[in-house]
N, C-alpha and C positions, 0 to 999 in steps of 0.2 A: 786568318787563324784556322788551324788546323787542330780543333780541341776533341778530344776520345771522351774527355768525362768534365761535366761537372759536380761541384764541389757547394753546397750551399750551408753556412753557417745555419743551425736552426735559430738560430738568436733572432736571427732576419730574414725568415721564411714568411715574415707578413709582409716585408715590406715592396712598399710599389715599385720601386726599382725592379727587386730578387722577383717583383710577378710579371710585370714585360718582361725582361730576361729570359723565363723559362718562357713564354709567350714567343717568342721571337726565335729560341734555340728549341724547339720543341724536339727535335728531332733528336737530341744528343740525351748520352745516359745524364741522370742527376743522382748526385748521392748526397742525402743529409746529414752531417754529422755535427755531436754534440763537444767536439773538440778541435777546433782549427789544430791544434797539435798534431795529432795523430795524420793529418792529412801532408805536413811536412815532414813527419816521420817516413812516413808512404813513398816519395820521392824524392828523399836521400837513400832509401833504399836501392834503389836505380843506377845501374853499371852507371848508365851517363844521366846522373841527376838533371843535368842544366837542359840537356833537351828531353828530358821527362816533362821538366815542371812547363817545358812550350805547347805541352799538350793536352792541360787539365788546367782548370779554371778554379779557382777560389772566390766566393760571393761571399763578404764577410764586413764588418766593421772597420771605417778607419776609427780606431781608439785615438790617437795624436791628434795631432793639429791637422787640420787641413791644406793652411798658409802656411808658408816658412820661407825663412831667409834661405837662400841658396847657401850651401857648408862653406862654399868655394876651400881654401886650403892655404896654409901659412906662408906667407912670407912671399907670396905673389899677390899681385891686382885683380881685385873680384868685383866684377859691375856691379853688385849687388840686387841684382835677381830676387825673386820671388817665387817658389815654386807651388804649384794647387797638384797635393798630392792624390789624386783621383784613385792611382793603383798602382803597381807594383809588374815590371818585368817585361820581356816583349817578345811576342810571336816569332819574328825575322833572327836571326842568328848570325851576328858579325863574332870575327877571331876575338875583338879587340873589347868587347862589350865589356866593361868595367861593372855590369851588374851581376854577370857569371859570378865573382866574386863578392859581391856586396851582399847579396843575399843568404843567407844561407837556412835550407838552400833555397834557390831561385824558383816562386812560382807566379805562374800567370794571375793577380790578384785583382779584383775590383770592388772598390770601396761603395756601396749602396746605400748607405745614410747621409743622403742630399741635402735632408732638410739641414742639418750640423752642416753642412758644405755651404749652402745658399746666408744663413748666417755669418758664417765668415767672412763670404764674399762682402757682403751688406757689410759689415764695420768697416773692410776695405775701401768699398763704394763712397762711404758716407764721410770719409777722411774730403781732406784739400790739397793732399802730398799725393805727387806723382807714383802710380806704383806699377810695376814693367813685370807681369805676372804671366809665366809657361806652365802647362803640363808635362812638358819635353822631360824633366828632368831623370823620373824613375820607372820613363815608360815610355814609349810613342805615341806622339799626341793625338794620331789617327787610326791607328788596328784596330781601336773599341768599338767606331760605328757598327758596324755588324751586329756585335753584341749587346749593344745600349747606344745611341747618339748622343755621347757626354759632348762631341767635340760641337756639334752643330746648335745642343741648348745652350754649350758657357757661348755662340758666336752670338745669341739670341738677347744674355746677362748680361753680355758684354755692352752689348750696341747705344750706343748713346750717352755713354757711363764720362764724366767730365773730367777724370783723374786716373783713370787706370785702362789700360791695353793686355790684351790678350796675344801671349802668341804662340802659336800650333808648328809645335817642329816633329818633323816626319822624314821619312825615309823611302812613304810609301808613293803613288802616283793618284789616290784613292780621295777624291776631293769633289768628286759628286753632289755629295748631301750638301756642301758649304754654299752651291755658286750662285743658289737662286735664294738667299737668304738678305735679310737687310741687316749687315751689318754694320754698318756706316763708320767704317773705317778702324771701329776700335781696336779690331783682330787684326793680326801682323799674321799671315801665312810662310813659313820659313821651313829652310828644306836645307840639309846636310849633305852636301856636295865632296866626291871623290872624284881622281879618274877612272876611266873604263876599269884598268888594269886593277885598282883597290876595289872597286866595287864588285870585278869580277871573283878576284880572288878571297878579298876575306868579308863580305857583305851578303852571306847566302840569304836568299828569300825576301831582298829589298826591290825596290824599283831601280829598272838602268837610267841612264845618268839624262840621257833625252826623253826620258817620260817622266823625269821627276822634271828636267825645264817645263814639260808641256803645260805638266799642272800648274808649276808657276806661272807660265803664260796667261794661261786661263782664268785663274784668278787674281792675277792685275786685270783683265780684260772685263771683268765686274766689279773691280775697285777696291781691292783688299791691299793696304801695303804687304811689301816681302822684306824679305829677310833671308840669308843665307849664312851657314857656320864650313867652312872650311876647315874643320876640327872632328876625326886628329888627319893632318899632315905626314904623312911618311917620304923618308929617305930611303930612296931606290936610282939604282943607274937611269937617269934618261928621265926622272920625276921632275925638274922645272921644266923642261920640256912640254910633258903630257900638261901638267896643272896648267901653264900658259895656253894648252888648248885647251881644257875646259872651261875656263875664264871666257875669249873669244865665242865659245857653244853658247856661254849663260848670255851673251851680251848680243848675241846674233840675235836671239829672242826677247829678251828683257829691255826694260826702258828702264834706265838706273836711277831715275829723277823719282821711281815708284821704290827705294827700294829704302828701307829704315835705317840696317845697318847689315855689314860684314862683319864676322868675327873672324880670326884667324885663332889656331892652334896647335900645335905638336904634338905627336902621340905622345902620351906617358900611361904609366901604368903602377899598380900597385905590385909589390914583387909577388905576390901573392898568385896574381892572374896567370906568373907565366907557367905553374902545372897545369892548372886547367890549357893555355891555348896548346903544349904543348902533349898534352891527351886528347883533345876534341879535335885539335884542326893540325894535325901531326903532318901535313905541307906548309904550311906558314913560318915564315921563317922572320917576320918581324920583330920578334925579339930579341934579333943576331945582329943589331945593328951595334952602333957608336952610343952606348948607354952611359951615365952615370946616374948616381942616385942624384936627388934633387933636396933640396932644403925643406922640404915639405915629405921626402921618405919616399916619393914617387920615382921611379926611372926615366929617365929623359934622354935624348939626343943631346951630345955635347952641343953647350951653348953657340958656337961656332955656326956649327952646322943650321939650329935651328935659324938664326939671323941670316945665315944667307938664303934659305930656301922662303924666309918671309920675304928678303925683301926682293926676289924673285918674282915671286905673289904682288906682293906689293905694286909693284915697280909694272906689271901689267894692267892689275886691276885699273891705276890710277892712269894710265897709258888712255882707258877704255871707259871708265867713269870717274872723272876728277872730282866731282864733287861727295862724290859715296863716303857716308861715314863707314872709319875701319875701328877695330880694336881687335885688342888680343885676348883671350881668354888664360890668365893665371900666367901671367910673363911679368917680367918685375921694367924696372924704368929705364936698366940701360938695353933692354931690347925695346922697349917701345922708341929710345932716343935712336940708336941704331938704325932703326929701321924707316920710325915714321917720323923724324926729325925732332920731337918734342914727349914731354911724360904727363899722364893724366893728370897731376896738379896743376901745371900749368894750364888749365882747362877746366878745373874748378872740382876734376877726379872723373874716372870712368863711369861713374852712375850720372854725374850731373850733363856728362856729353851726350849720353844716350838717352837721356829724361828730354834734352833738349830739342835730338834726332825726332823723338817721339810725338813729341807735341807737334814738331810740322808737319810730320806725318799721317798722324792721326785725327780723329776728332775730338781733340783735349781742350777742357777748357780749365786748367788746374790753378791755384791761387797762387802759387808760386813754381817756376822755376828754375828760379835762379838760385845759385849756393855757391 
């Protein structure tokens, strides 16, 4: 993270969090204000708000829930995820980042009342139902160490917990704090894989694609399952190609017998996004492809397209790890039949496959997981 200023709610200028914080970030301006408002005002005023807000920090209250169902989106297949909303936005700057839009506007946010967080988790905890619980969703589950070690205390909450799994999706290579930790498998480490060529072009300030395997490496090599999302997928000349070598990279390295689950995805986007990526990233040309709207109001690759480039994917991965579970992320039944020969129902629905994936992978001991 590269932050010029922070931003601290006075509301929670006592609290322990907002005091390591400034403990930790001594070095950077703080500014107290008595209106989180005005601080959003502040960087919307910004030629380019979205990399304003990558560079100022907000310490402030989550008011909401903590837990939450994943939104996922109509009229596709949603695992049903769980998200622990920690905070809000991310350092690193991809073309495609769906929170450019979602926010408005977008800033660096971290939620500091714990103790509302550590309860939540406990009703979670205290259940007998499986629960498949990321940070990944409104942030990256790793840029924060620096600034507070959220990722390395939820590995600490996590450990041992007989019903629910944590899993840390990043982008970064930044997995230090995690490897000498015991977390006895509860935490799922997972990492969102491109080839060179995406990751070059529209993924500034992330990790390259062999130092995101390394970390992976590294922590199977101290016993944490993985996980990886292949999401989004782009259509480019010469793209099943590349993606069939990054598959071979991840499996040169990896032992797939450690690995929870694959997700697959295609890019889509909100129509919304495409001023911003066309003002911010004015070389990117990925939203010049084979679009239509999608049943859900999002833009897609004509369905065609997306089924042949999964089962592309597909058709390698399983080439290289046959036993790997796959899923799709927000694909309806004749792509999952298409592709993977069968539809989540018949399988008891995509939560109950991955609940399943989970439990051998993890150290679960949950009262049910059948459904």
């Amino acid at each position: 993270m590269k932050i010029n200023k922070i931003y601290i709610d006075q509301a929670v200028a006592d609290y322990p969090v907002t005091i390591e914080i400034i403990r930790r970030m001594k070095h950077k301006h703080f500014e107290y204000v008595a209106d989180t408002e005005s601080v959003f005002r502040l960087i919307n005023a910004f030629k380019d708000p979205e990399s304003a807000g990558k560079r100022s920090l907000l310490l402030t209250l989550n008011k909401g829930h903590f837990v939450r169902k994943c939104p996922g989106t109509t009229h596709y297949t949603c695992c049903n995820y769980h998200i622990l909303h920690i905070g809000s936005y991310c350092s690193m700057d991809c073309s495609y980042c769906i929170l450019q839009a979602y926010f408005h506007p977008p800033l660096l946010t971290f939620f500091v009342n714990h103790e509302e967080m550590k309860k939540s988790l406990e009703g979670v905890f205290s259940t007998g139902e499986i629960c498949r619980m990321g940070t990944g969703e409104f942030t990256d589950s790793m840029i924060w160490e620096n600034v507070y070690p959220i990722a390395s205390k939820l590995v600490r909450m996590f450990a041992g917990r007989r019903n629910a799994v944590l899993e840390l999706k990043t982008k970064t290579s930044e997995i230090t704090s995690l490897l000498g930790l015991k977390h006895q498998g509860n935490t799922i480490m997972s990492w969102s894989l491109n080839t060179p060529r995406v990751i070059r072009e529209q993924e500034r300030r992330t990790a390259f694609l062999n130092d995101r395997i390394s970390a992976a490496a590294a922590c199977q090599s101290v016993g944490y399952p993985l996980a990886f999302h292949f999401d989004p997928l782009f259509w480019y000349e010469g793209c099943e190609a590349e993606y069939n070598q990054v598959i071979e990279k991840l499996f040169s390295r990896i032992d797939p017998a450690g690995i929870a689950w694959i997700s697959l995805g295609s890019f889509r986007y909100m129509p919304q996004l495409s001023e911003i990526i066309e003002r911010r990233f004015p070389g990117s040309n990925i939203i010049y492809g084979e679009f239509i709207r999608g049943l859900d109001s999002k833009m897609r690759y004509f369905k065609p397209l997306r089924i042949r480039l999964y089962q592309s994917i597909v058709t390698k991965i399983k080439e290289m790890a046959p036993d790997v579970i796959l899923y799709f992320c927000m694909e309806d039944d004749e792509v999952w039949s298409s592709v993977l020969g069968y539809t989540p129902s018949e399988h008891g629905g995509v939560s109950a496959i991955l609940d399943r994936s989970a439990t051998r992978h993890c150290n679960l001991r949950p009262v049910s997981v059948q459904r």
